[in-house]
C-alpha positions as CSV (number, residue, x, y, z in Angstrom):
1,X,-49.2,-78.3,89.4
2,X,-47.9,-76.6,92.3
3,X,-47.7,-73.1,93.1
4,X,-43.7,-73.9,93.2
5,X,-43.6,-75.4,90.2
6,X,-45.9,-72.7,88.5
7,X,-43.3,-70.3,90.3
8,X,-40.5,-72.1,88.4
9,X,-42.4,-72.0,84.6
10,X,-42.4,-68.6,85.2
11,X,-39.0,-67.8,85.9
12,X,-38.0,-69.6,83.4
13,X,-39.7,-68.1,80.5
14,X,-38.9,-64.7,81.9
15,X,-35.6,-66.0,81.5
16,X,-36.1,-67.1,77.9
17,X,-37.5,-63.7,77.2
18,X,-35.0,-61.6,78.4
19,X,-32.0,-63.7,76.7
20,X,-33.8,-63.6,73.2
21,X,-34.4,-59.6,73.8
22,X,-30.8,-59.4,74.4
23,X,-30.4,-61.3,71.5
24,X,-32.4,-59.3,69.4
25,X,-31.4,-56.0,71.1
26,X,-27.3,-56.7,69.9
27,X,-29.3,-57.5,66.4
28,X,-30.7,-54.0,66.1
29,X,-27.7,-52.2,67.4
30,X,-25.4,-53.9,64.8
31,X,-28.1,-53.4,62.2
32,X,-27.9,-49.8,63.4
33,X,-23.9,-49.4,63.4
34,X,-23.4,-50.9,60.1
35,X,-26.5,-48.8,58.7
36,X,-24.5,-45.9,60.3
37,X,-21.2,-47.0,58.6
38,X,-23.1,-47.1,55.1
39,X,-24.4,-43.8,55.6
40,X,-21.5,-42.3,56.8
41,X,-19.8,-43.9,53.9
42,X,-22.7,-43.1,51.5
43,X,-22.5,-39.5,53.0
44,X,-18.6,-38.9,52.2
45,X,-19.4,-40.6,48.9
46,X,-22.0,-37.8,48.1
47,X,-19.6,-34.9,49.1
48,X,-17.0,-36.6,46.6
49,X,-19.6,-36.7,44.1
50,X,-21.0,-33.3,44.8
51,X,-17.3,-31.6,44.5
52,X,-16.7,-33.6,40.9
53,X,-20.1,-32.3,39.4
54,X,-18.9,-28.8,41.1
55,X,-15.7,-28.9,38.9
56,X,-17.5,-30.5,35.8
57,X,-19.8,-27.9,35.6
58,X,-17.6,-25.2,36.6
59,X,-15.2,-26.3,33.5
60,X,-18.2,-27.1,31.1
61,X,-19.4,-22.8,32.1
62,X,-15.8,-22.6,31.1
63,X,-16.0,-23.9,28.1
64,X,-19.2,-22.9,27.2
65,X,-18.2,-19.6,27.8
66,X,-15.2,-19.8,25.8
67,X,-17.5,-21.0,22.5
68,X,-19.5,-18.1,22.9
69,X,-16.4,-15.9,23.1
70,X,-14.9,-18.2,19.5
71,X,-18.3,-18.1,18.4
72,X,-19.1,-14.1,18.8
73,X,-15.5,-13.6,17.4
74,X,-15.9,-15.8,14.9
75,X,-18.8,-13.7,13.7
76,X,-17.3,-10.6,13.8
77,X,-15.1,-12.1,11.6
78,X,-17.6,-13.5,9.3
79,X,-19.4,-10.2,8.7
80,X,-15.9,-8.0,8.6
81,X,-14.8,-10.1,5.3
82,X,-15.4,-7.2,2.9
83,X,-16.0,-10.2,0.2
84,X,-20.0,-11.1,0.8
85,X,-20.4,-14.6,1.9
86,X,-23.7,-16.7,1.4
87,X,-23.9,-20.6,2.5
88,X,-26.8,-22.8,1.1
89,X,-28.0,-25.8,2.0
90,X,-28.1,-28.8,-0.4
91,X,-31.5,-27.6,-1.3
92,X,-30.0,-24.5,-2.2
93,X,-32.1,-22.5,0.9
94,X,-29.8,-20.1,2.4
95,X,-28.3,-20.3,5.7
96,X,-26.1,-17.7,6.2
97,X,-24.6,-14.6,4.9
98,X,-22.8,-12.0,6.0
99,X,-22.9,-8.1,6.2
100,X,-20.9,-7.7,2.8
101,X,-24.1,-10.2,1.1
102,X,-26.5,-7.9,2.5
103,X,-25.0,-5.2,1.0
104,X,-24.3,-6.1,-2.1
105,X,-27.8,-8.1,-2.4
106,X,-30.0,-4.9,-1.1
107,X,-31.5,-6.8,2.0
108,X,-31.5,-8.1,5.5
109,X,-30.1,-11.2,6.6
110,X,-33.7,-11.7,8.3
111,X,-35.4,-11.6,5.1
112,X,-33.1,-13.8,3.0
113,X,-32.4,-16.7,5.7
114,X,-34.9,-19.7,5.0
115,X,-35.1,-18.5,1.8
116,X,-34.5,-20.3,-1.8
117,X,-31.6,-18.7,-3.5
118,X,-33.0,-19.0,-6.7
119,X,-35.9,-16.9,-5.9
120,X,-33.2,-14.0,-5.4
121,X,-34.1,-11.9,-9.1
122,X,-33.7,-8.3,-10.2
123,X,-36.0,-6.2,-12.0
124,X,-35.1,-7.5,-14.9
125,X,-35.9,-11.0,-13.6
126,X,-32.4,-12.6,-13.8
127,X,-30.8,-14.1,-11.3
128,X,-28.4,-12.3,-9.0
129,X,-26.6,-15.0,-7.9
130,X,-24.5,-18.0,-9.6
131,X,-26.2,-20.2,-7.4
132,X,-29.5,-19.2,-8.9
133,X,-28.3,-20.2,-12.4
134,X,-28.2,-23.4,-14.0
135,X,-26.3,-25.8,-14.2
136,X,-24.9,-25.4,-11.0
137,X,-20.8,-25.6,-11.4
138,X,-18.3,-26.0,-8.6
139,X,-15.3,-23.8,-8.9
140,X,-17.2,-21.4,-11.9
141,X,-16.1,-17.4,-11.7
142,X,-18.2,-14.4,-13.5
143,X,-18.0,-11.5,-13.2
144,X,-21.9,-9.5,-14.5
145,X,-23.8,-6.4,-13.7
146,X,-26.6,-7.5,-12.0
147,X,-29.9,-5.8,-10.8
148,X,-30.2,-6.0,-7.1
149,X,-33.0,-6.6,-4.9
150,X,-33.3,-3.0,-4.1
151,X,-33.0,-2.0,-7.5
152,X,-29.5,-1.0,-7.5
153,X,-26.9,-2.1,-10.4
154,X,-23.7,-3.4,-9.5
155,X,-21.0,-5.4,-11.1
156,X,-20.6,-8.5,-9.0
157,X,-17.9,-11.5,-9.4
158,X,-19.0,-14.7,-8.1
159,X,-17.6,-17.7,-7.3
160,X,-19.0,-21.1,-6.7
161,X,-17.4,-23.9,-4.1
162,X,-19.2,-27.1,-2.8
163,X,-19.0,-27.7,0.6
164,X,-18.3,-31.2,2.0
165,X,-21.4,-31.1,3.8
166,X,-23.1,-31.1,0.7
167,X,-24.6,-27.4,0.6
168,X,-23.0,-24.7,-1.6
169,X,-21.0,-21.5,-1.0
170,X,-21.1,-18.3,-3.2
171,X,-18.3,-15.8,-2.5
172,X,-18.7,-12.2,-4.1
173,X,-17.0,-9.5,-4.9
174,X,-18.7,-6.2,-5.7
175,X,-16.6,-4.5,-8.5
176,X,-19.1,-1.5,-9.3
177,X,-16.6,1.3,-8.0
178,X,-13.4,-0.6,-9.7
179,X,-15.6,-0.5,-13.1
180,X,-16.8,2.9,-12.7
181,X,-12.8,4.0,-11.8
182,X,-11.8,2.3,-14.9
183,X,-14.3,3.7,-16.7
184,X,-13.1,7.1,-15.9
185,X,-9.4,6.7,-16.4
186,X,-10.0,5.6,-19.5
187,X,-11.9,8.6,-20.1
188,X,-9.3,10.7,-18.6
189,X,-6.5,8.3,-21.0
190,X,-9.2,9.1,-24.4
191,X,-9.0,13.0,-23.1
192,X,-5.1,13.1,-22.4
193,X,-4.8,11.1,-26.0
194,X,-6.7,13.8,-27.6
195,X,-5.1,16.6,-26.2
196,X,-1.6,15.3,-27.1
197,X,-3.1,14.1,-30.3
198,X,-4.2,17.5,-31.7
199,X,-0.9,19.0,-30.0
200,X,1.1,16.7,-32.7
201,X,-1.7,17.5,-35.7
202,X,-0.9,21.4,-35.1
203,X,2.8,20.8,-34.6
204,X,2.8,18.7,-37.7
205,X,0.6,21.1,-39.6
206,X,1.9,24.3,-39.2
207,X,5.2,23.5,-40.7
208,X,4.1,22.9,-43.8
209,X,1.6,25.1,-43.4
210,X,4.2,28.1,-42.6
211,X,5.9,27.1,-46.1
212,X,2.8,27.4,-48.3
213,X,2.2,31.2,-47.0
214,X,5.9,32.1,-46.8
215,X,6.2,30.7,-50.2
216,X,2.8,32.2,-51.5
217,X,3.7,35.7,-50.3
218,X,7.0,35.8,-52.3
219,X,5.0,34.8,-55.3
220,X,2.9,37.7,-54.3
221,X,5.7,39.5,-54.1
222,X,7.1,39.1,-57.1
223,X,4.1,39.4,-59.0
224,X,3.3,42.9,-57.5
225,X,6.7,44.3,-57.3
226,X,8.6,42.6,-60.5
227,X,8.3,40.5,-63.4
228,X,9.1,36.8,-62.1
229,X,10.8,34.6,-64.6
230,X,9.0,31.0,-65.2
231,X,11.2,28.9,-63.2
232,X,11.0,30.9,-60.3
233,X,7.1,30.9,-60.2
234,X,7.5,26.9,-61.3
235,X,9.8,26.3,-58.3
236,X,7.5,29.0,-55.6
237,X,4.5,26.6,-57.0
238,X,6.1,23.4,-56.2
239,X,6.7,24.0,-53.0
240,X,3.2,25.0,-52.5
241,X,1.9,22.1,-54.0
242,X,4.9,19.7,-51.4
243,X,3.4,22.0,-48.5
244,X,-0.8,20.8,-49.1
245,X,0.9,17.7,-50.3
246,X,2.3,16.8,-46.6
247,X,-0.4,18.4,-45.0
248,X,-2.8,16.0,-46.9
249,X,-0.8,13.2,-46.2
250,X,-0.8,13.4,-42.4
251,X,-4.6,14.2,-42.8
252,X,-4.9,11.3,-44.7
253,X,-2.9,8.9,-42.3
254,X,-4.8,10.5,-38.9
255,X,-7.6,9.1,-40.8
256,X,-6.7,6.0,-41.8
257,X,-5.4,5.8,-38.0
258,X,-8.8,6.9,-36.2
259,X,-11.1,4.4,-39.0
260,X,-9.2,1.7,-41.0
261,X,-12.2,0.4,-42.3
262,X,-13.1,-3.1,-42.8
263,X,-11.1,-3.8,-45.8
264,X,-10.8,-7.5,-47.1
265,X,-9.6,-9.8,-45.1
266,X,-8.5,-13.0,-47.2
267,X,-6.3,-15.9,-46.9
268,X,-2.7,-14.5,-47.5
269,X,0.4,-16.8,-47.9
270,X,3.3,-14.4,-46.0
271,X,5.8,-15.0,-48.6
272,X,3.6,-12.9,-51.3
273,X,3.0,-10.3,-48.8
274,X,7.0,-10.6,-48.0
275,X,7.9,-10.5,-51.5
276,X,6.0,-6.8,-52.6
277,X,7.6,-5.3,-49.2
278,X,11.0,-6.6,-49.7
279,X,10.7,-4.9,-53.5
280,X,9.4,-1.6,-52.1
281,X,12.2,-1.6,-49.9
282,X,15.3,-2.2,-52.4
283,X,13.6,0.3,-54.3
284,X,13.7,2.8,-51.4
285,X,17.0,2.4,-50.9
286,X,17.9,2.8,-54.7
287,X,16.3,6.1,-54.7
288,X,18.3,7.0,-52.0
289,X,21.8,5.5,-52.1
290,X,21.7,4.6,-48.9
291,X,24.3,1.3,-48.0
292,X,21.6,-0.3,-45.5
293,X,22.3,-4.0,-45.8
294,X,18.3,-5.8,-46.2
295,X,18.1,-9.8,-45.3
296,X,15.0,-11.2,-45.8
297,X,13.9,-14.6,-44.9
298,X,11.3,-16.8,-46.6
299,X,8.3,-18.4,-44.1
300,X,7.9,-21.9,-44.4
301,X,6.1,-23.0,-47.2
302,X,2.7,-22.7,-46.7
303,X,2.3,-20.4,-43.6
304,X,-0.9,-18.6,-44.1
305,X,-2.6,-15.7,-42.1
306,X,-6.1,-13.7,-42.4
307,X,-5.6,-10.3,-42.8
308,X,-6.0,-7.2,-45.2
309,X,-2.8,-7.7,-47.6
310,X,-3.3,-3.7,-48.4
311,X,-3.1,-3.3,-44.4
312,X,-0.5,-5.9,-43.4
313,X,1.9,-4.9,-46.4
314,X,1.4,-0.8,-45.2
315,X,2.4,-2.3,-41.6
316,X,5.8,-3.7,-42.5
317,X,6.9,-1.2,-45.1
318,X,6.6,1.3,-42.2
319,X,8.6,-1.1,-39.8
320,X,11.1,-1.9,-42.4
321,X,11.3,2.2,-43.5
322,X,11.9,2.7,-39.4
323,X,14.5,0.4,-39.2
324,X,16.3,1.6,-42.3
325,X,16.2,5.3,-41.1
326,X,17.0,4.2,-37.6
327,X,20.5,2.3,-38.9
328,X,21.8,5.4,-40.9
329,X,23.6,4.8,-44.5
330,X,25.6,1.5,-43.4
331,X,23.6,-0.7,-40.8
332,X,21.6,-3.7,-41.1
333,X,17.6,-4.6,-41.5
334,X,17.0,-8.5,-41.1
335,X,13.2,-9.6,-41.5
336,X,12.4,-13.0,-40.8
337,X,9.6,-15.7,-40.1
338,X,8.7,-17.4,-37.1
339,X,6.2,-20.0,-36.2
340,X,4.9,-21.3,-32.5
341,X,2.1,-22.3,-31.0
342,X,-0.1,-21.5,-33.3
343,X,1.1,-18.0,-34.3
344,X,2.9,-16.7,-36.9
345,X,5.8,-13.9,-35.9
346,X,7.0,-11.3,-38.2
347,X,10.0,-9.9,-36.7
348,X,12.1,-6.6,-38.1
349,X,15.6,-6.4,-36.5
350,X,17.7,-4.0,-36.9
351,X,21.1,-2.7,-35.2
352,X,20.6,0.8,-34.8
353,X,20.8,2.6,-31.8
354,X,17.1,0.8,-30.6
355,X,14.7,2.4,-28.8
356,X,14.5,4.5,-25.4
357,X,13.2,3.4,-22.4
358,X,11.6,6.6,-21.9
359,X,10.1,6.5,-25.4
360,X,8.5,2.8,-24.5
361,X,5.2,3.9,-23.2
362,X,4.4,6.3,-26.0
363,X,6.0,4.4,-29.1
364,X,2.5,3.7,-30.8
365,X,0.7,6.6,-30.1
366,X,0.1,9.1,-33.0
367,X,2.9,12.0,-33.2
368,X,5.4,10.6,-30.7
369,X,9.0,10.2,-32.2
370,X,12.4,10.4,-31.9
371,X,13.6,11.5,-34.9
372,X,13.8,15.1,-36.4
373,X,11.2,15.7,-39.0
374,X,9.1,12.3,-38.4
375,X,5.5,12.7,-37.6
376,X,5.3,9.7,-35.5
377,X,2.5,8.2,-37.4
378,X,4.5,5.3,-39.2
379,X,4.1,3.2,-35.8
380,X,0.7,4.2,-34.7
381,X,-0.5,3.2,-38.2
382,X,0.9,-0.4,-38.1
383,X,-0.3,-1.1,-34.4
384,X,-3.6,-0.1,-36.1
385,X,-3.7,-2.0,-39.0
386,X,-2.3,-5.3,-37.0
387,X,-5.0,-4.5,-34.3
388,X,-7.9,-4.4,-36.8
389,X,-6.7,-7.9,-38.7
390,X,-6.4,-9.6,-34.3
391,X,-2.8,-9.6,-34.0
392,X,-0.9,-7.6,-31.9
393,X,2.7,-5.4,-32.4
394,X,5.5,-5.6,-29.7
395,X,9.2,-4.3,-29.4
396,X,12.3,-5.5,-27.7
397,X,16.1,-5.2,-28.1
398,X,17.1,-7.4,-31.3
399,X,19.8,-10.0,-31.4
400,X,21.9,-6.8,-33.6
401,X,22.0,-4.4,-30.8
402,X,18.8,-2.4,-31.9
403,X,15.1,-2.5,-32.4
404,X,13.1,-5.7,-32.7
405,X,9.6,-5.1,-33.9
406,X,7.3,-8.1,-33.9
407,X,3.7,-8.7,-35.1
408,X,1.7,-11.8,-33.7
409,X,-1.3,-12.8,-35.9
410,X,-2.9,-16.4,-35.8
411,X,-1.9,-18.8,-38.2
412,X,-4.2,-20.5,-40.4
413,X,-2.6,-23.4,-41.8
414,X,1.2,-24.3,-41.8
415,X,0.6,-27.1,-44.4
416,X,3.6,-28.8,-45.7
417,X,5.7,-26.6,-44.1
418,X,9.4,-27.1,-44.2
């Protein structure tokens, strides 16, 4: 080969060489520019996806924020509720409570979380809670005095609700200071009763009381001074013997008002009892002339209540004697017989002027009344007598105009009633 034709091989692949760099130079550089577009595009992509997780987070601070500020409310709520709160699990651990349980429970939140409520006991070993008690009811309500964990006493209600999660709620209400009110305004109630009670027993006394010595001094009198005929010392000693008399008698009913004993209770069919007071009354009014007008109804056949007959009988002869004095010389007494719901209602109407609003509140009590010369122990001895057999004594205003007096007592058997 010649050095020209050498010459020419060479040119030529130079030639060759140089195209395919170019070739592969353009290659690179669009490789280059489109892995610049990605980038660019990958780039703008980030910053997009950079400003959304900016947001997201920013809102989910936000909220979380906001759930701390529910959450922290939410407690202050919980442990404000002056009823104590404690939620179990359905294993009966407990897994929350608030400041009012602690209280009333004599411990620490700390030391009662995790813990089974049934290992909550007093000193005396019972269980403080109704959740500690079996069975287990939902909806159940008791009120107890209960010895606390730190030894205190208190009179708790509880009551029971499942939750839909399956655990249990206890919700309490600590009633020691309402009980230990009660307790003293009943004793303040007993005290004021007294008082007022022995106010009417020296009232009531000293009247006939004053008779006996004014009466015994003119016998004295008369004995020292004179010679006193017969009848006039017969007539000086029945007055004295009317004076002990009454005194005796209101001695005698305070008694029979403060213990009525147990008497018998027995099966009593109302029209026998009806029967002997109806009598006692027509008799009454005999003695007296009055022109009160008496209607008595029979019960239905059959209608039978336990009570004292001695008691019950004493009851309505001093609510039909009320309602005759209260009608004057011409009115109207109606007893009659009721039956509902398992009751039996013994009502005395009458159409006198009824009773006072005012005089309401303090009807039954010993030594209030209305009327001049009554001792207001008629009433107070049938509320008594009615109490002691389980029923109870009520007034209204009566169909008539006047007084209705109604006793309650259970019925025992309405057989064959018509």
């Amino acid at each position: 080969m010649s050095a020209t034709d050498t010459l020419l091989r060479d040119t030529v692949v130079r030639e060759d060489n140089r195209v395919e760099l170019e070739s592969g130079f353009r290659a690179f550089t669009e490789a280059a520019r489109s892995l610049e577009s990605v980038y660019a595009r990958l780039e703008s992509s980030s910053r997009g996806v950079d400003s959304s997780l900016k947001d997201a987070n920013r809102s989910l601070v936000a909220q979380v924020a906001g759930l701390d500020r529910e959450n922290a409310e939410l407690g202050a709520i919980f442990n404000g509720i002056p009823c104590g709160v404690v939620a179990c699990a359905a294993d009966l651990s407990v897994q929350r409570l608030n400041r009012a349980a602690e209280r009333m429970l004599g411990r620490d939140a700390v030391e009662l979380v995790g813990r089974d409520v049934r290992s909550f006991r007093g000193r005396d070993g019972a269980a403080i809670l109704l959740l500690g008690r079996e069975p287990l009811v939902a909806h159940s309500e008791q009120e107890r005095t209960v010895s606390c964990l730190d030894g205190s006493q208190r009179t708790l209600v509880g009551t029971v609700e499942e939750l839909p999660t399956g655990g249990w709620l206890e919700i309490l209400t600590d009633r020691t200071e309402v009980r230990h009110l009660r307790s003293q305004v009943t004793r303040l109630d007993t005290l004021a009763a007294m008082g007022e009670m022995a106010a009417g027993i020296a009232h009531e006394i000293r009247n006939p009381l004053s008779a006996v010595q004014g009466f015994a001094a003119l016998m004295q009198r008369q004995l020292t001074d004179g010679t006193p005929t017969r009848e006039l010392l017969h007539r000086y000693c029945d007055r004295i013997r009317r004076g002990t008399a009454e005194v005796d008698g209101i001695i005698a009913n305070l008694l029979l008002w403060a213990r009525p004993g147990s008497g018998h209770p027995e099966r009593l069919e109302l029209n026998a009892v009806l029967d002997e007071v109806q009598h006692d009354a027509r008799e009454a009014l005999r003695s007296s002339g009055s022109g009160v007008v008496l209607a008595f109804a029979q019960a239905p056949r059959g209608v039978c209540v336990h009570a004292d007959r001695l008691r019950l009988k004493l009851a309505l002869n001093n609510l039909v004697r009320n309602a005759m004095e209260a009608t004057g010389n011409s009115g109207r007494v109606e007893v009659a017989v009721r039956c509902m719901d398992g009751r039996v209602l013994l009502q005395v109407d009458d159409n006198g002027p009824g009773v006072a609003p005012s005089m309401r509140a303090r009807l039954f009590r010993p030594f209030s009344t209305s009327k001049a010369g009554g001792t207001g122990l008629g009433l107070a001895l049938a509320r008594r007598f009615v109490e002691v057999d389980g029923g109870e004594i009520n007034v209204s205003t009566a169909p008539l105009g006047g007084a209705r007096f109604e006793i309650m007592l259970p019925a025992l058997a309405v057989a064959g009633a018509a």
